[in-house]
Legacy VTK file of the C-alpha trace (Angstrom):
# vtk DataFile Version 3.0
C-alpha trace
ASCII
DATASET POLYDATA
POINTS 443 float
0.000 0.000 0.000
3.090 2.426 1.098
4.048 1.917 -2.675
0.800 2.555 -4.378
0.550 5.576 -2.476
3.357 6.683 -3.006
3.159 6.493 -6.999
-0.436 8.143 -6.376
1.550 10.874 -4.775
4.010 11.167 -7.506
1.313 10.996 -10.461
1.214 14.696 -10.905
5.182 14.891 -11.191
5.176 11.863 -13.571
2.877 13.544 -15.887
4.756 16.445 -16.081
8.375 14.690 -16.723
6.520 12.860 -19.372
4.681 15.746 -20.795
8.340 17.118 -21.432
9.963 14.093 -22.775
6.885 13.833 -24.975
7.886 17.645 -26.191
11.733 17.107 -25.916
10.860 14.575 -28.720
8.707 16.568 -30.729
11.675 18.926 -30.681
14.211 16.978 -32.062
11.770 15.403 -34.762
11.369 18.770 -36.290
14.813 19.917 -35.938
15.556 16.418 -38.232
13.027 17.618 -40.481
14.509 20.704 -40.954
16.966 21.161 -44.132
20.719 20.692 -43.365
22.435 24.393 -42.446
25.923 24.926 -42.948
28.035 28.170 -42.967
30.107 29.157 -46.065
32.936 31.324 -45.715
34.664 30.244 -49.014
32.264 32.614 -51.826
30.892 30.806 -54.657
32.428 30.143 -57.684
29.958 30.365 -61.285
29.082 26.687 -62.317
30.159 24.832 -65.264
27.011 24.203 -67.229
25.975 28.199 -65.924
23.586 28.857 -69.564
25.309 31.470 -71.655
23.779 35.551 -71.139
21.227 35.680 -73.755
22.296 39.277 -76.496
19.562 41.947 -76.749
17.589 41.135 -79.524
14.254 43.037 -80.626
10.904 43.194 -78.503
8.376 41.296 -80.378
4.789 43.317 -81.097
2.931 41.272 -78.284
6.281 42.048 -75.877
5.775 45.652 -76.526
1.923 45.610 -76.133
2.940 43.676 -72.672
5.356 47.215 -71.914
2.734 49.169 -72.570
0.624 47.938 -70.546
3.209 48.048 -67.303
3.833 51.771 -68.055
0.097 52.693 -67.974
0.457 51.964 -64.585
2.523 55.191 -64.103
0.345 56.660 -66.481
-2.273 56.766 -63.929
-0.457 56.841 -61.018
2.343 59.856 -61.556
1.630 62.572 -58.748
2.085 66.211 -60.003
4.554 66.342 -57.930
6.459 64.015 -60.351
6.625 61.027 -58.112
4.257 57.704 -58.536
1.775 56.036 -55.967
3.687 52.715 -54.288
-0.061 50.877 -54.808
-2.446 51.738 -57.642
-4.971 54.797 -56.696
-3.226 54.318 -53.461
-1.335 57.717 -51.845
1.842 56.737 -50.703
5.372 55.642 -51.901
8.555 54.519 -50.475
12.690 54.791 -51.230
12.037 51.381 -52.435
8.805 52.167 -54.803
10.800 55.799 -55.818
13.821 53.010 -56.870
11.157 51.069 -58.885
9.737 54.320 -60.679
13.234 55.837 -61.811
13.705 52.731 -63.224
10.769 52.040 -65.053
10.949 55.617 -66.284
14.518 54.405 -67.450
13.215 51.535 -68.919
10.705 52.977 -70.703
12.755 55.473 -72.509
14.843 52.860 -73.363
11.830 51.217 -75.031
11.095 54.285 -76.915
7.811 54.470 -75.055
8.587 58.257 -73.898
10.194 60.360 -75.987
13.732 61.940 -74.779
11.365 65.522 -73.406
8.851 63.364 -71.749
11.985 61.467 -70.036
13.243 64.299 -69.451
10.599 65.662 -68.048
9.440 63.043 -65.437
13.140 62.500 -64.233
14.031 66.408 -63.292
10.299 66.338 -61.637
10.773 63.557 -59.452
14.475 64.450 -58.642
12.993 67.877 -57.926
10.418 66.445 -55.360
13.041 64.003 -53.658
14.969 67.194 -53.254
11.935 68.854 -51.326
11.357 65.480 -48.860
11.515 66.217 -44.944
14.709 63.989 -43.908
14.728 62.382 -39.995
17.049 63.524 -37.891
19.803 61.552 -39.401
19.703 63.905 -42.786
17.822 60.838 -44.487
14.762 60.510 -46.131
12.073 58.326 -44.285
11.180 54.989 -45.765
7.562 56.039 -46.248
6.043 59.358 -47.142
2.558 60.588 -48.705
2.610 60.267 -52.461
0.431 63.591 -52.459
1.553 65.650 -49.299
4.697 64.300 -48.833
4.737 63.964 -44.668
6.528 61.571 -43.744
4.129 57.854 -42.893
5.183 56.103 -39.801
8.445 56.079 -38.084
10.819 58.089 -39.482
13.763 56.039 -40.085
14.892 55.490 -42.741
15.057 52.191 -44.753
18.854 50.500 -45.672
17.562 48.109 -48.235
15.102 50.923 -49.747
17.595 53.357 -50.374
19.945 50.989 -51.719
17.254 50.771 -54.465
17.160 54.170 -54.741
20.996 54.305 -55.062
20.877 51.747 -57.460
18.350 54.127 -60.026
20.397 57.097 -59.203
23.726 55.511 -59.895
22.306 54.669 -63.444
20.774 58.066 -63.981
24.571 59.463 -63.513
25.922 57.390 -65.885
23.731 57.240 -68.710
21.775 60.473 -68.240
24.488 63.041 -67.315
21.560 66.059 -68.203
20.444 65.059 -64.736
23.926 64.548 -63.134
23.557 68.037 -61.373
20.240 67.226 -60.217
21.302 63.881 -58.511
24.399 65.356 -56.973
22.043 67.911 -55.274
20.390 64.906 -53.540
23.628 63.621 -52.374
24.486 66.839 -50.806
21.160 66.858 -49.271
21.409 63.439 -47.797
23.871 61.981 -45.065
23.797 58.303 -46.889
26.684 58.334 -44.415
24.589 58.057 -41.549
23.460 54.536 -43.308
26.179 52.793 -41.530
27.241 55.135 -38.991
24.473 55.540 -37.153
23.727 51.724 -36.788
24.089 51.851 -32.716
23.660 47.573 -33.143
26.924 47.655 -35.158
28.564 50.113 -32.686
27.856 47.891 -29.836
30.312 44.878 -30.922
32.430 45.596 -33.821
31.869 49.566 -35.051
31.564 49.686 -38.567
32.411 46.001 -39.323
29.255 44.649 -39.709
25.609 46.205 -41.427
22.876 45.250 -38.483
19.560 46.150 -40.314
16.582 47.231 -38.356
14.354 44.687 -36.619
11.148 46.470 -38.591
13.276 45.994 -42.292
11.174 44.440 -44.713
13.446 43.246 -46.808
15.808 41.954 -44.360
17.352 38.992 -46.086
20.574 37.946 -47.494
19.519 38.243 -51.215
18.100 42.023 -50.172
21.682 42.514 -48.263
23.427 41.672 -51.352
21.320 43.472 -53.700
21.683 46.941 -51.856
25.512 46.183 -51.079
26.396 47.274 -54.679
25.880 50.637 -54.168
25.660 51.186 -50.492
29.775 50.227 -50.467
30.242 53.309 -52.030
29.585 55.518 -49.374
32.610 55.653 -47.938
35.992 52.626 -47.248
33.832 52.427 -43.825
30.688 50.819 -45.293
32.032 49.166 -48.254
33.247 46.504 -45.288
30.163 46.526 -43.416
27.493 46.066 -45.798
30.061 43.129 -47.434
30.196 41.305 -44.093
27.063 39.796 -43.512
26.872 39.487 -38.867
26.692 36.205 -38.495
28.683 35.018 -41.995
26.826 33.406 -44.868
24.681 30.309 -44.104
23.747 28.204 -46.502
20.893 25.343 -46.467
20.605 22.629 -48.317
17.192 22.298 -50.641
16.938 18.905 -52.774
20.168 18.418 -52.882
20.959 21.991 -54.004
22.898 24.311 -51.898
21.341 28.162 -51.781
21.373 31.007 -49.119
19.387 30.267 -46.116
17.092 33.352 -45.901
15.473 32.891 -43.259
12.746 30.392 -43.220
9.407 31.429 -43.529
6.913 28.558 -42.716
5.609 26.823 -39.674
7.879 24.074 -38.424
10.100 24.057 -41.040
8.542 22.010 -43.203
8.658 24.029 -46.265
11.688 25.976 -46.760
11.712 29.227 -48.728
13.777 30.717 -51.606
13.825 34.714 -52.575
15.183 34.944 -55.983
14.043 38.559 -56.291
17.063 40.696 -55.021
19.187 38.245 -57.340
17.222 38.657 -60.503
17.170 42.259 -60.396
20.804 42.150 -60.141
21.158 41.070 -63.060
18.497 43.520 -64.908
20.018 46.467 -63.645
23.705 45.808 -62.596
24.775 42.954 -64.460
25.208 39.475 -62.730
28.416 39.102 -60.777
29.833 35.040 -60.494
28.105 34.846 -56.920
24.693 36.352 -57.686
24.829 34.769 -61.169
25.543 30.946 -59.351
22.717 31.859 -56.520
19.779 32.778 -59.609
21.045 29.514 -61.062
20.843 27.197 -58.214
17.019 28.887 -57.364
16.155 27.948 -60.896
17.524 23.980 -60.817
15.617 23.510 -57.865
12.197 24.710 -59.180
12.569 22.609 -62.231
13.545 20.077 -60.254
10.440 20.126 -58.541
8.904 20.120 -61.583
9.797 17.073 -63.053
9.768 15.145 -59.509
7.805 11.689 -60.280
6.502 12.279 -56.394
5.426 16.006 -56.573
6.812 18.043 -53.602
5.274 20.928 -52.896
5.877 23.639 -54.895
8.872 26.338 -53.645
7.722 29.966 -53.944
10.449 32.423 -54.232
8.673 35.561 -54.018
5.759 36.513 -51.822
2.813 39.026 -52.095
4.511 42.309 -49.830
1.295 43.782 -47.310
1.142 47.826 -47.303
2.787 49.213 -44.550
0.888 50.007 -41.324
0.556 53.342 -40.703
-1.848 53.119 -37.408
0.186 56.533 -35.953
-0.730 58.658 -38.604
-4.160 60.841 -39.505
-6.827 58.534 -41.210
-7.027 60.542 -43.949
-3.535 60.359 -44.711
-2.964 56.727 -44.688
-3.103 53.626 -47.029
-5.950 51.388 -46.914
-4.262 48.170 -44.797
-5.175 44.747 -46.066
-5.464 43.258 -42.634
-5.694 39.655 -43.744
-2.452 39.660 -45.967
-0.335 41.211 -43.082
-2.097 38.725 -40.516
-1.431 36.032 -42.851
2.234 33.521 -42.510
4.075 33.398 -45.454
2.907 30.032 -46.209
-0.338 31.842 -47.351
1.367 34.834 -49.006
3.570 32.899 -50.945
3.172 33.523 -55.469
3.988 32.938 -58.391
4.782 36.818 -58.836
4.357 38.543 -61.847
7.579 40.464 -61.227
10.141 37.441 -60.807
8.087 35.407 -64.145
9.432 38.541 -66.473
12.812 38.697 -64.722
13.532 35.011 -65.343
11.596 35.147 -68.716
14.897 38.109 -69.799
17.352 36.314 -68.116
16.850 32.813 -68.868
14.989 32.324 -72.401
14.472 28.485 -71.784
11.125 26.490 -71.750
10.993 26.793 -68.227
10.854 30.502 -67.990
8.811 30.659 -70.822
6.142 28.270 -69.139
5.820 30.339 -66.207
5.728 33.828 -68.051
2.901 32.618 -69.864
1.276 31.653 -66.115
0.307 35.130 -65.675
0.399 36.632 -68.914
-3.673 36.414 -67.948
-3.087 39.199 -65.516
-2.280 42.165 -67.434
-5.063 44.515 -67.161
-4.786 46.910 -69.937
-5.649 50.394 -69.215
-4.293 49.638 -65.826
-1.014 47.636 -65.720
-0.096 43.840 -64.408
-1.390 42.026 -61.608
0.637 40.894 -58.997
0.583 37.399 -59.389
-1.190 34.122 -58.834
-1.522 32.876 -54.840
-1.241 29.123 -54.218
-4.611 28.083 -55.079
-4.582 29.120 -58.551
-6.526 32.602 -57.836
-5.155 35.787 -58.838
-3.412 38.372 -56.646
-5.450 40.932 -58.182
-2.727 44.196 -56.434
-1.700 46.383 -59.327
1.795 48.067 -57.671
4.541 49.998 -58.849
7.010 47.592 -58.241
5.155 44.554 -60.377
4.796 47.103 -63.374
8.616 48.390 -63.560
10.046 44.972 -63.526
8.053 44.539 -66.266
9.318 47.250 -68.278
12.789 46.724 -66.640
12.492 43.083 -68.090
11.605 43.766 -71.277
13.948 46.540 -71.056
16.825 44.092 -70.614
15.860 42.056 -73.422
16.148 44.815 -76.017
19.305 46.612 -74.320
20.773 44.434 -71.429
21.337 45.593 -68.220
20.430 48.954 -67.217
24.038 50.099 -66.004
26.082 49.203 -69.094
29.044 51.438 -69.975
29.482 49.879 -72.783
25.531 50.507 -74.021
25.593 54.407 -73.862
26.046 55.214 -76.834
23.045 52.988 -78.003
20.637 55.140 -75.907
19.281 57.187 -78.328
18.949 54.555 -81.486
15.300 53.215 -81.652
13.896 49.571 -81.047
11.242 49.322 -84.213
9.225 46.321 -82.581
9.410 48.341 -79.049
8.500 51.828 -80.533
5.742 50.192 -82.111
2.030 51.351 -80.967
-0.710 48.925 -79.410
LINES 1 444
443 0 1 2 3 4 5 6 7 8 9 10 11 12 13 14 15 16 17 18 19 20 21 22 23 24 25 26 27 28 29 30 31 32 33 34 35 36 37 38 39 40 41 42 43 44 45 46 47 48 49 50 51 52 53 54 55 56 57 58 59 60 61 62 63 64 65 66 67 68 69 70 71 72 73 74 75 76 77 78 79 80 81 82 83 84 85 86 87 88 89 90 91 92 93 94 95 96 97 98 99 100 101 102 103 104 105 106 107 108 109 110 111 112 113 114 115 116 117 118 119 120 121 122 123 124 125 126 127 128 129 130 131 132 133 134 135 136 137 138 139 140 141 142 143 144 145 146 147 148 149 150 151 152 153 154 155 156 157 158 159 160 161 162 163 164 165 166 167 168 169 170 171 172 173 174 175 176 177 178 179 180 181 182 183 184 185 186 187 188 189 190 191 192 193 194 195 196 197 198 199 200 201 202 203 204 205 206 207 208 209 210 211 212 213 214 215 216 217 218 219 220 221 222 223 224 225 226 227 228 229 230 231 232 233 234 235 236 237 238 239 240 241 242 243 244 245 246 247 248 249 250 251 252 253 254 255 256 257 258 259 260 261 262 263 264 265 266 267 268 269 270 271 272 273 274 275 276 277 278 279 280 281 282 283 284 285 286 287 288 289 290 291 292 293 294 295 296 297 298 299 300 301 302 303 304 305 306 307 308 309 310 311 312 313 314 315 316 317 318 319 320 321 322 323 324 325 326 327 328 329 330 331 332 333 334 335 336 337 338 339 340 341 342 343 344 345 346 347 348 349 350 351 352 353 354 355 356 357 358 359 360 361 362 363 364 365 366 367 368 369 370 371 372 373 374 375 376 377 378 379 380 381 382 383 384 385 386 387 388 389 390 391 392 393 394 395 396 397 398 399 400 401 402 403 404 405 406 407 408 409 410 411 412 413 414 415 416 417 418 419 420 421 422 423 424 425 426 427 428 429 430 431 432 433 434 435 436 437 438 439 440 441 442
């Protein structure tokens, strides 16, 4: 009896250990189910069967009906201020969107849709307005402002990854457009870019100025997005060349079907379905030209979704871009904020993930193989002439129905790229000014 009541005693304590065995073992089934992690220090190196660049080549008719329809967006959506709404009929922009809409203005230019005034024209408006922005008290512009009014939405910080976007157009406009050159100095001497790195009080705190610790609240805080902005954000200064090249805690790298890509960051429940951003990569190669370890990265992304694709036992299907919420602005007047879609920023990223609009044209310029020409034909159904493209098709097979800015100018910047390559090419300025027939050509 002194036994048994004992044990009866004890029952509570048993439950309990095995209530956390029971967990412990939960725990260590998902961390087996999680891909293998391991941390490259070594680069990567461009792989043999890497597909030759495609040339430039002509836009067909239907390619330059599909431009056309992209820059209708900014038809509608231009400001008289010169700057363009982030969402369509929507009031607000960011660095990033600002980026987007330099570029498609670049892009479209390129495609003869505007003539050289009308480029003219938009670019010294909108460099004009960035000149007038209120900056935060770090001599930067915020990462949000009102499209109309042009207060500042939100915090005022600034965003790293935004800007570097913004850099990115700029740097372009200097070279190829040096009527504006004046115009985009003005900016610089406006703007304390410097304050980018030096003000990062997380850097400070271990090693000052040796690594680039982006805000908790970035959007875009990823490796791809690190890299992508790291082209241009090194050239503020020897300082931050370093610390936007040295990534905190080194590269990691996880292992997906047998395929070994940068771990950014996974997105899903448990692990169980890994994530790929091919975005920041791809536009790398629109606008900058690939380099051997963004070049390798795109590849890998690609082998792995064809991959999939030909599987005998389907996996589920890897997204590598996902539909981006607005921005909540809950601080600022009602009247002076975008409408929120609550359910897309309650929603995981298991539920956000697409097949983007965006990243179909970007692989449809830079890889013209049957696989990127299967899944730009995916959502050719979501152009919306009069209006622009779609953003993409969610995992049910429904359409994303979101006309942005950013969708619409990697569209153009796409096409773009197909007629003239990348969009900062020294050795393409002096083919700015002679005309694309299929391109030019009316819908």
């Amino acid at each position: 009896m002194r036994k048994r009541d004992a044990l009866l005693s004890a029952r509570s304590y048993l439950t309990i250990l095995i209530g956390f065995l029971l967990g412990f073992a939960v725990v260590v089934w998902v961390e087996k189910q999680m891909p293998t992690r391991v941390e490259s220090s070594a680069g990567m190196t461009l792989s043999q069967d890497f597909p030759p660049l495609p040339a430039p080549r002509e836009l067909t008719f239907e390619e330059a009906v599909w431009a056309r329809v992209a820059w209708q967006y900014y038809v509608n959506n231009t400001q008289p201020n010169g700057l363009a709404n982030a969402h369509d009929g929507e009031p607000w922009l960011s660095l990033w969107s600002v980026g987007s809409y330099l570029f498609a203005v670049i892009a479209a230019k390129q495609l003869n849709i505007l003539t050289a005034d009308e480029f003219d024209e938009r670019i010294t408006a909108a460099l004009f307005t960035l000149g007038q922005l209120t900056l935060n008290p770090q001599g930067l512009p915020a990462a949000y402002y009102h499209a109309d009014t042009l207060q500042i939405l939100g915090k005022a910080d600034a965003s790293a990854i935004g800007m570097g976007r913004l850099l990115n157009a700029l740097q372009t406009l200097l070279w190829r457009y040096p009527q504006h050159a004046a115009a985009v100095r003005y900016l610089f001497n406006q703007w304390k870019v410097g304050a980018l790195i030096e003000n990062n009080t997380a850097s400070q705190a271990t090693a000052p100025l040796h690594h680039w610790a982006l805000a908790t609240d970035e959007p875009r805080n990823s490796f791809g997005y690190r890299l992508y902005a790291s082209h241009t954000l090194r050239l503020i200064d020897s300082a931050a060349g370093l610390a936007v090249t040295n990534p905190p805690q080194g590269q990691q790298m996880i292992d997906i079907d047998g395929i070994m890509v940068p771990d950014e960051g996974l997105r899903t429940p448990w692990g169980r379905q890994p994530s790929l951003i091919s975005l920041p990569y791809l536009l790398t190669g629109l606008e900058l030209g690939f380099d051997a370890q963004s070049a390798e990265i795109t590849w890998r992304i690609m082998q792995i979704q064809q991959r999939r694709q030909n599987l005998r036992v389907s996996k589920p299907p890897i997204s590598t871009d996902y539909a981006e919420p607005a921005p909540d602005f809950t601080n600022t007047q009602p009247d002076s904020q975008p409408l929120q879609n609550s359910v897309l920023r309650d929603s995981t990223p298991e539920q956000t993930a697409i097949t983007s609009t965006r990243t179909a044209f970007a692989w449809y310029a830079l890889f013209r193989n049957g696989w990127s020409e299967a899944l730009r034909q995916q959502v050719q159904k979501l152009q919306v002439p009069g209006k622009g493209w779609q953003r993409g098709l969610n995992l049910d097979g429904s359409n994303n129905n979101t006309v942005d800015a950013d969708t619409n100018a990697i569209v153009l910047e796409s096409l773009a790229y197909i007629a003239r390559g990348q969009m900062l090419c020294l050795a393409c300025l002096s083919h700015d000014t002679q005309p694309t027939s299929s391109a030019g050509a009316k819908p």
